[in-house]
N, C-alpha and C positions, 0 to 999 in steps of 0.2 A: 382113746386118742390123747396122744400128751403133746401140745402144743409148745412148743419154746421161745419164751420171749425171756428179751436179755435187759439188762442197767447196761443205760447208757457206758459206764466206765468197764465193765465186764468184756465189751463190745468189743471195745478198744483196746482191752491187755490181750483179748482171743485175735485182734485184726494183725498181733503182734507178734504171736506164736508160731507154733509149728502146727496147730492144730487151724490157722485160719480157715484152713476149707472147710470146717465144721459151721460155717456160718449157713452154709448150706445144706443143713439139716431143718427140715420144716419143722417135725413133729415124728413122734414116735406109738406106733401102734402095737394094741395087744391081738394078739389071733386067735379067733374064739376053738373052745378045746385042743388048743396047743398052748400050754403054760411055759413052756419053756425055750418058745418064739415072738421074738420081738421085731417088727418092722421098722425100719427108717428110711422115710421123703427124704430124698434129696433134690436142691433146687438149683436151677443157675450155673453159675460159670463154675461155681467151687465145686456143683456137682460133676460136672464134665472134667474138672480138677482130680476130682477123686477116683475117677476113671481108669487113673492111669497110677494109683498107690496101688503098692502089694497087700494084700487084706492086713497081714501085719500093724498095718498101719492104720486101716481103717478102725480094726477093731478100737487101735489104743484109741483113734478120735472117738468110737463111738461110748467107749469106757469112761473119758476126759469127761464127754457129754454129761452122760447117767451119773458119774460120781456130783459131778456140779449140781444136776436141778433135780436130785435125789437123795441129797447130803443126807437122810434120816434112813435110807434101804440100802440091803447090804445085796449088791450086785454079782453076781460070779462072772468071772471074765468068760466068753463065748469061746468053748472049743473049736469051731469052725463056721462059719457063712457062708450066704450063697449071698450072690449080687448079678443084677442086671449091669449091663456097660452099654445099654441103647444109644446113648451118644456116640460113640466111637465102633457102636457096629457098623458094616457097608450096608447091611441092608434098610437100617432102619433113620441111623442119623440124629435119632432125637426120640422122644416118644410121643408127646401130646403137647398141641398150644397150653398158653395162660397168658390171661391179662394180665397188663402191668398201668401202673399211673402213665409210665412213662408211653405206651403204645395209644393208650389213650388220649395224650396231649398231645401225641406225632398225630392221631387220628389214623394210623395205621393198623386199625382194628378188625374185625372180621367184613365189615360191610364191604373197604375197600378192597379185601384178596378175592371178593366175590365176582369181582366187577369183570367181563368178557373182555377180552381184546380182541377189536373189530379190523379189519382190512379198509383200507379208503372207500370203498362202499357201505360201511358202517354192517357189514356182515361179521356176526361173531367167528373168530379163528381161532380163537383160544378160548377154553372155560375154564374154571379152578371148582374144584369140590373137595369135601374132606372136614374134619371138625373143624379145623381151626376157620373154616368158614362161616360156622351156623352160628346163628343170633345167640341161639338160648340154649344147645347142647354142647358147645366148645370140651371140647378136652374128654367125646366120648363117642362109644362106637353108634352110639344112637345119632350124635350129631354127624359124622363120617354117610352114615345112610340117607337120613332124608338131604343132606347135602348133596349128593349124589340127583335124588329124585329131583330135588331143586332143579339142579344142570340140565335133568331128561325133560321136565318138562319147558324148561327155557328154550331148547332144540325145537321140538315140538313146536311151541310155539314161531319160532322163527320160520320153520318151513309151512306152517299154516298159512303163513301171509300172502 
């Protein structure tokens, strides 16, 4: 895993370019016995940005990248990629929550998407379940599951009374 952290002024010549939507590159992985696969996170709005470049384009951002925080290896530019565009598919919209400072200080965090919405009788009518619900699994299919179970026995419980 190659993480990317940037100088402060580097930040600022990239927020200026043509490559800005490279800010939204988290980090870069190796694929174990494939040497000559390389992954890249993309996060955030640049990522949804980059959704909509012709790989053309991606590739030069992801070249721009690797030439910068790899100044000492000599990189070959990528004959062809594959990419996910989860944001901009219909079915999916997105792929997985993540925290942010910011959801945190809204307090718009998983407890509150948890919460039922009840009818004037205080009977649950609506539930949520899904990762981006669970305390401690966010952003996995483990969390998506017992989120679920969550809901089932919430029900449960409701009609037991």
């Amino acid at each position: 895993v190659f993480g990317l952290m940037w100088e402060h002024e580097d930040l600022e010549q990239l927020r200026n370019s043509k490559f800005a939507w490279t800010e939204g590159v988290s980090m870069f992985l190796k694929v174990d016995r494939q040497p000559n696969l390389l992954v890249a996170w993309m996060i955030g709005p640049e990522g949804r940005q980059a959704e909509q470049l012709p790989d053309k384009e991606i590739i030069d951002g992801m070249m721009f990248l690797l030439k910068k925080f790899f100044k000492n290896k000599v990189v070959e530019r990528p004959t062809r990629m594959i990419r996910s565009k989860w944001s901009s598919d219909k079915n999916f919209r997105g792929s997985y929550s993540s925290r942010s400072l910011t959801t945190e200080a809204l307090k718009t965090g998983h407890d509150k998407m948890a919460v039922p919405v009840k009818n004037s009788d205080g009977k649950p009518v609506l539930m949520f379940a899904g990762e981006a619900t669970s305390e401690e699994y966010f952003g996995t299919v483990h969390g998506a599951i017992a989120s679920g179970w969550r809901e089932a026995d919430r029900i449960v419980e409701y009609y037991e009374e």
